[in-house]
C-alpha positions in Angstrom: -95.9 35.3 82.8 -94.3 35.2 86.2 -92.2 37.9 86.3 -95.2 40.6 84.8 -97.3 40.1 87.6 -95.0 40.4 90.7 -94.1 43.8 88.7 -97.2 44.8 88.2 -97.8 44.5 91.9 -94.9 46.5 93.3 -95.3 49.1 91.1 -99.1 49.5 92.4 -98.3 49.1 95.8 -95.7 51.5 95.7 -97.9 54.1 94.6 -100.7 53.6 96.9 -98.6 53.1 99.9 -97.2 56.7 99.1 -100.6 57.4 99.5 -101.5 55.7 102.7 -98.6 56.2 104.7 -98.8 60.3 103.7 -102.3 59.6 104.6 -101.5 58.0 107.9 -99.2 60.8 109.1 -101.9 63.4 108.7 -101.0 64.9 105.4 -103.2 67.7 103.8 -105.1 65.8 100.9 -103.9 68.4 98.7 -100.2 67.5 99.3 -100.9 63.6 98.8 -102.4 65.4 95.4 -99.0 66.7 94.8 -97.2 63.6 95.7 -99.4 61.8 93.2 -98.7 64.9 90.7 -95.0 64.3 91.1 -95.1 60.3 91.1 -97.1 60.9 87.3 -94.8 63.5 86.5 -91.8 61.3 87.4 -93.4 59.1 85.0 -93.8 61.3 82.0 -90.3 62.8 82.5 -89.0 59.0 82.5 -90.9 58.3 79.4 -89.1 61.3 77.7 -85.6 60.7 79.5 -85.1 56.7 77.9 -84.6 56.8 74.4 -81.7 59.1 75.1 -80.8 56.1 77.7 -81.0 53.4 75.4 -78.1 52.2 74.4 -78.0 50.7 70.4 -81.6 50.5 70.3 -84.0 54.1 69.6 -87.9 53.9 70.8 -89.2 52.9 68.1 -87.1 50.0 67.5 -87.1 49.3 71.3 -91.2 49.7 70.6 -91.1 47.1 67.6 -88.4 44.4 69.4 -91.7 44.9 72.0 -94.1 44.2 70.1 -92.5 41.6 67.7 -91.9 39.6 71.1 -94.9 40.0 72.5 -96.6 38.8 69.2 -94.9 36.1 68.6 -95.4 35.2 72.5 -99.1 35.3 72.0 -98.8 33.6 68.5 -96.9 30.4 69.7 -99.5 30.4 72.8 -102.4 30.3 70.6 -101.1 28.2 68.3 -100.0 25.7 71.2 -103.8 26.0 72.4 -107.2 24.1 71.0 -108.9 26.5 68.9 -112.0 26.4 71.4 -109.8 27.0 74.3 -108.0 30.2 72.8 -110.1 33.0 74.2 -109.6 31.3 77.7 -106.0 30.7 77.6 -105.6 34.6 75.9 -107.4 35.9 78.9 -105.8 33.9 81.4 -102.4 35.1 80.1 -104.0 38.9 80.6 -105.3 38.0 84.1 -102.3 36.4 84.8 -99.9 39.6 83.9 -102.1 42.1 85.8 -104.3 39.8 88.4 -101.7 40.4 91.1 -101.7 44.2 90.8 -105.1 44.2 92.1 -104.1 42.7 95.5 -101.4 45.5 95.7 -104.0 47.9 97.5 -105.1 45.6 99.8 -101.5 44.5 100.8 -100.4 48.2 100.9 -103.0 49.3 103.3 -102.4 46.1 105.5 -98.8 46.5 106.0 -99.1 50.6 106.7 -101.7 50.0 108.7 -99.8 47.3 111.1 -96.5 48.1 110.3 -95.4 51.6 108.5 -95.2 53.1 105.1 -91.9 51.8 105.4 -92.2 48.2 106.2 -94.6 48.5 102.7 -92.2 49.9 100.6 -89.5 47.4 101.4 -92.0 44.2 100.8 -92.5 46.0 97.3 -89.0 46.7 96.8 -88.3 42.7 97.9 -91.1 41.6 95.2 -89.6 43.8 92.3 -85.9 42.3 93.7 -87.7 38.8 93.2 -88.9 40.0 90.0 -85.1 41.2 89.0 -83.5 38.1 89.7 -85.4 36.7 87.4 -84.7 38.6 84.8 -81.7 37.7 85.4 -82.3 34.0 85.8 -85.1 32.7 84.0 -83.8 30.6 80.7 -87.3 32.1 79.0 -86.8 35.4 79.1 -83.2 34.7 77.9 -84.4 32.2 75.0 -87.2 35.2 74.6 -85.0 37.8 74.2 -82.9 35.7 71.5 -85.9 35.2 69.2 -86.6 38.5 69.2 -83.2 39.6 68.3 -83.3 37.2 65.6 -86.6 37.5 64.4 -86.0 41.7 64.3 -82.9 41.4 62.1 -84.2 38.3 60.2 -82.1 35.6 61.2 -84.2 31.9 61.7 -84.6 31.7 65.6 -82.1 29.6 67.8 
């Protein structure tokens, strides 16, 4: 819940202050085109490239670890929740995760427009840091993570 959002953000910035600052130095608007080609291409060429990156774990068990997580994440949430407050909390979680991204735009055309297209890209390179040292740091994501693990190969959680 915190780390999604400040994610979410960088990643949107990122892209639209490619955008802006390619914009803001006169570029043809078919060449920002290709810089947003290249930005979905590096995207789909990632996609293909990680599950010969991943280390013990193929997609599709990297897919279902995912999605075993994430469900029992939303299970325990709506089981902690009243049963009239459920749709609520469920879309506050989603609003929470993806909320942020929306302010990206706004925050990317501030900063290229009084600073640079640099000056934007390191304030979204500081937020993902933030969001990587929490990874890192954050006891959930650990204790998540351990669950997960335990719950894919069958063991009783921790």
């Amino acid at each position: 819940m915190i780390q999604a959002p400040l994610v979410n953000f960088a990643f949107t910035g990122v892209i639209f202050t490619v955008t802006l600052a390619l914009r803001r130095h006169g570029t043809a608007p078919g060449i920002i085109g290709l810089a947003q080609a290249g930005i979905a291409v590096g995207g789909l060429i990632g996609a293909l490239i990680a599950p010969r990156l991943q280390g013990r774990l193929s997609l599709s068990r990297l897919v279902i670890v995912l999605a075993v997580s994430a469900t029992a994440l939303f299970a325990a949430m709506l089981r902690a929740a009243p049963e009239d407050m459920r749709g609520r909390v469920t879309n506050t979680v989603i609003l929470g995760a993806t909320g942020l991204a929306a302010l990206a735009p706004l925050t990317a055309g501030l900063l290229v427009q009084h600073f640079s297209g640099t000056v934007a890209m390191l304030a979204f390179a500081a937020v993902m840091a933030v969001a990587a040292v929490m990874s890192m740091t954050l006891r959930g994501l650990r204790e998540a993570e351990a669950e997960a693990a335990a719950h894919t190969a069958g063991a009783p959680p921790p």
